[in-house]
N, C-alpha and C positions, 0 to 999 in steps of 0.2 A: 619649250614645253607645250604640247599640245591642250587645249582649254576643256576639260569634259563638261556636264551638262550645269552642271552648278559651279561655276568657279568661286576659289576665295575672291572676296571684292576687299579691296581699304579705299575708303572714302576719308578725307583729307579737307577741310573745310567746311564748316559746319555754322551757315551766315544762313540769312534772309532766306536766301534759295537753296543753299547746303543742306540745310535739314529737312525740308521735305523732300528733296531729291532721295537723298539717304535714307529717308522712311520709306518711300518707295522699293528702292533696294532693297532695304530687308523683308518690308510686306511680299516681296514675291518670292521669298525664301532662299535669298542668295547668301551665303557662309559671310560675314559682316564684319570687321576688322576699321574701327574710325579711329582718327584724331584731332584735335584741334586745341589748336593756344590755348584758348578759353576752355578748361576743362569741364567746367560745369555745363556746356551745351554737347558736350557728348551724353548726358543722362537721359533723353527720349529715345534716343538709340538704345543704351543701354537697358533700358524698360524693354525694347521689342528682343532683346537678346544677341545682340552687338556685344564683340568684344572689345574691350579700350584699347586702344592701343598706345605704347610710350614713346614713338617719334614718328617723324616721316620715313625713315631709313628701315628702322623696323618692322615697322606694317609694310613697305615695299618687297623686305624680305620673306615675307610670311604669306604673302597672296600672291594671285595668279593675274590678278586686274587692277592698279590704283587708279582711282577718279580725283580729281582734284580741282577745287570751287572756290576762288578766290577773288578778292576786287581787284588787283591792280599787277601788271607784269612784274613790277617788282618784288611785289610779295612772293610770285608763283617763279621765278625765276630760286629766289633763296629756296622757298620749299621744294623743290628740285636739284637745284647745281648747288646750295649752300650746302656750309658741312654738316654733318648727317643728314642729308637732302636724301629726298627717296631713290636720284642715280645712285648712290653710294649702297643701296640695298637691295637694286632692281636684280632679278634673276634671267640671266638669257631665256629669251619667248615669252616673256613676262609682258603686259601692256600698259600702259600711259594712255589714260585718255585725261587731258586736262579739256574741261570744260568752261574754265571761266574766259570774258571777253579781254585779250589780248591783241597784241599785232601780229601780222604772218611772222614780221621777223624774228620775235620773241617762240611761237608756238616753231620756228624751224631750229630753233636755237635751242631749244628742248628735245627736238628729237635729234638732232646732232650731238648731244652728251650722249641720248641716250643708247644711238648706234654704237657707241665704245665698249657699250654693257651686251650688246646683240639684244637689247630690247626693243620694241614696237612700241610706237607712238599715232595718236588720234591727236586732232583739236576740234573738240568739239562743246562749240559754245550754243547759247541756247536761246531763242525766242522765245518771251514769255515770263510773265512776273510771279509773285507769290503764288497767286492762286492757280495759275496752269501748272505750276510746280508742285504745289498741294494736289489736283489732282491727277498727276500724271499726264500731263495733257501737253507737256512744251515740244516748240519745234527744234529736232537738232540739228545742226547743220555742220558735217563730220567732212575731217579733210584728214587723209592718210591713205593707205594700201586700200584697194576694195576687201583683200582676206583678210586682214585685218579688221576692219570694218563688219566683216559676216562673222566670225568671230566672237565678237563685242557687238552684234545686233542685239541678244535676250536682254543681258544690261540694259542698255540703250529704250529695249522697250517698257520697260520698267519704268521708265522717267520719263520717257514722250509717246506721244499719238504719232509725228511726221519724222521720220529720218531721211535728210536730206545729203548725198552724197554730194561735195563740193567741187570734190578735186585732190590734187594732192596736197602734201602737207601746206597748212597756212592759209587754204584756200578755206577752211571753214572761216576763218579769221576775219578774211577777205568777206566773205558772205555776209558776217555777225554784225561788221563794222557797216557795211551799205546798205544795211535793216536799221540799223540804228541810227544811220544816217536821216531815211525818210522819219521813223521816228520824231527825230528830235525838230523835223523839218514840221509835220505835222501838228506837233507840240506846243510849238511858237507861233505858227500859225493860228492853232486853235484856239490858243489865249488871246493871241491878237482882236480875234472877231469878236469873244466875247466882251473884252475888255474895249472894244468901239462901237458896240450895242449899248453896254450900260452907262458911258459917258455920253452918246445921244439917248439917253432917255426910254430906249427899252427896255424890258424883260429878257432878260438871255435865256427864257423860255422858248421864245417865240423861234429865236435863233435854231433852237435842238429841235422844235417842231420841221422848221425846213427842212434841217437836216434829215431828219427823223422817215419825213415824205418824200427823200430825192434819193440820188443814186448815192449820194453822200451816206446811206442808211449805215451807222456801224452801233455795237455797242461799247464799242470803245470812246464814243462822242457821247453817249447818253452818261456812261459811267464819268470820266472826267469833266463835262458839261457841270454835273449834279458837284462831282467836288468843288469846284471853281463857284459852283453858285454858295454854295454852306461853306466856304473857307475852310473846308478840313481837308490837308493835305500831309491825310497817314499814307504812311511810304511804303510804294507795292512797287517800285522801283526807283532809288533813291534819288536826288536830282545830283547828288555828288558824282556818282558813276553814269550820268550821261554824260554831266560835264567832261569826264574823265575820256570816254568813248568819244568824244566830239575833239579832244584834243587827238587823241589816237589815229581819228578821219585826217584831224591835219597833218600828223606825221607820216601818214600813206601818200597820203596828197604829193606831198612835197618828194618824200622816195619814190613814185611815180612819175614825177615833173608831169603833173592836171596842178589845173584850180578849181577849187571848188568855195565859190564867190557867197553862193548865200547859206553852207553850210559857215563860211567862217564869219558870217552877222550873225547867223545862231549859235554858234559858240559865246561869241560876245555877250550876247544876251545872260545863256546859261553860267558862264564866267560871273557875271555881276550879281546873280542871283548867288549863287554860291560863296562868294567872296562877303555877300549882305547877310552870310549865317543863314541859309537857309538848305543847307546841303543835305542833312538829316530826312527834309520833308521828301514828301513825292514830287519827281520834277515835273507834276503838273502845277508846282507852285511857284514856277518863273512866269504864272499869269502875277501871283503877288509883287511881282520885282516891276512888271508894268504899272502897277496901279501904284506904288510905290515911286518910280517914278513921274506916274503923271501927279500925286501931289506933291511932289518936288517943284516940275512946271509951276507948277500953279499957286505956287508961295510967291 
């Protein structure tokens, strides 16, 4: 089925990042079709003029495009190949774009059901928290056909500023997971210093000053700086799905035969934060699992 200028869209996950992605969608006026578990966060949609939809299988039947936004391969695997899964409803020339962070092997394994239907499949996961998702602003990083991909460009623009072409299938995946990688490298780093600034006795002001004046300049260091000083760690990207994304690096690792030595001390880290109940916050608050830590030492 050839896609005209408006295609139906179903959107499938409706979380942290699901629903402004999906506001998105429909603010630029694309024919709307959502579901999710949780019924009651389909109702912002439903306000802009989204119709509800009654499963994954059905809205795949009924549109020209499903997106699909979930935390964990497993989930996105049942919502997919499980029964009533959206394969069970896709229509030949129909698209698959799952955007949530997965492993290649998973997003190839998704378009392999979904070649059995002569459907088309994307992996296209995204750069970027709440707020680049609220404004339209995330980076995607799409692995599939290129026609497919110009196809499913207007969508795509709808919800990001950068569309990054990976490769083919998985290779978004690939891309998502080595972002996240520096990420979480970043992360633990960044906690590190501030968290050995205020045990010698300075200001982790002075800290974000340097930074602030060097080539180091981001506002991503001013922003979680400031949360790490005020102890409020509201989650703009939770610390359970790095955790999660940090195991994911390890399973590539190892299907790769690499090692990656000091992504798996930061995993450990993020592990024990997580494991201490703190998976909820934002995982800039595996700076909390340090200090935590050091008054452990220190008993």
């Amino acid at each position: 089925m050839a896609l005209h200028d408006k295609p139906r869209v179903g959107f499938l996950g409706l979380g942290t990042m699901g629903t402004p992605m999906a506001i998105n969608v429909a603010k630029a006026n694309f024919p709307l079709l959502v579901w999710n578990r949780t019924a009651s966060k389909m109702e912002p949609l439903l306000r802009l003029g989204a119709k509800a939809g009654k499963g994954p299988a059905q809205v795949a039947a009924e549109v020209d495009v499903v997106i699909t936004m979930v935390s964990k391969p497993q989930d996105v695997e049942e919502l997919v190949v499980g029964p009533e899964g959206v394969a069970a409803g896709m229509k030949p020339g129909a698209v698959l774009i799952d955007m949530s962070t997965v492993s290649p092997s998973t997003s190839r394994k998704l378009a392999g059901a979904l070649a059995t239907k002569r459907a088309e499949f994307l992996d296209a996961p995204v750069v970027g928290s709440k707020g680049p998702a609220t404004e339209g602003a995330l980076v995607i990083l799409v692995g599939g056909l290129p026609q497919t991909l110009e196809r499913c460009q207007p969508i795509l623009q709808a919800m990001g500023k950068t569309i990054i072409h990976a490769g083919n299938v998985g290779m978004g995946s690939v891309l998502k997971l080595a972002t996240n990688l520096m990420l979480g490298h970043l992360m633990a780093g960044f906690a590190e210093s501030v968290h050995l600034v205020e045990a010698a006795g300075l200001q982790p002001k002075r800290l974000l000053e340097v930074l602030d004046a060097s080539t180091f300049r981001s506002p991503w260091y001013q922003t979680k700086g400031a949360s790490m000083v005020k102890r409020d760690f509201t989650a703009h990207f939770a610390l359970k799905h790095m955790r999660k994304d940090l195991d994911l690096m390890g399973a590539l690792a190892q299907e790769l035969a690499i090692t990656l030595p000091v992504t798996e001390s930061v995993c450990r880290l993020f592990a024990q934060a997580h494991e201490a109940g703190k998976g909820e916050l934002d995982y800039s608050a595996v700076f909390s699992q340090l200090k935590a830590d050091h008054l452990t030492l220190a008993e």
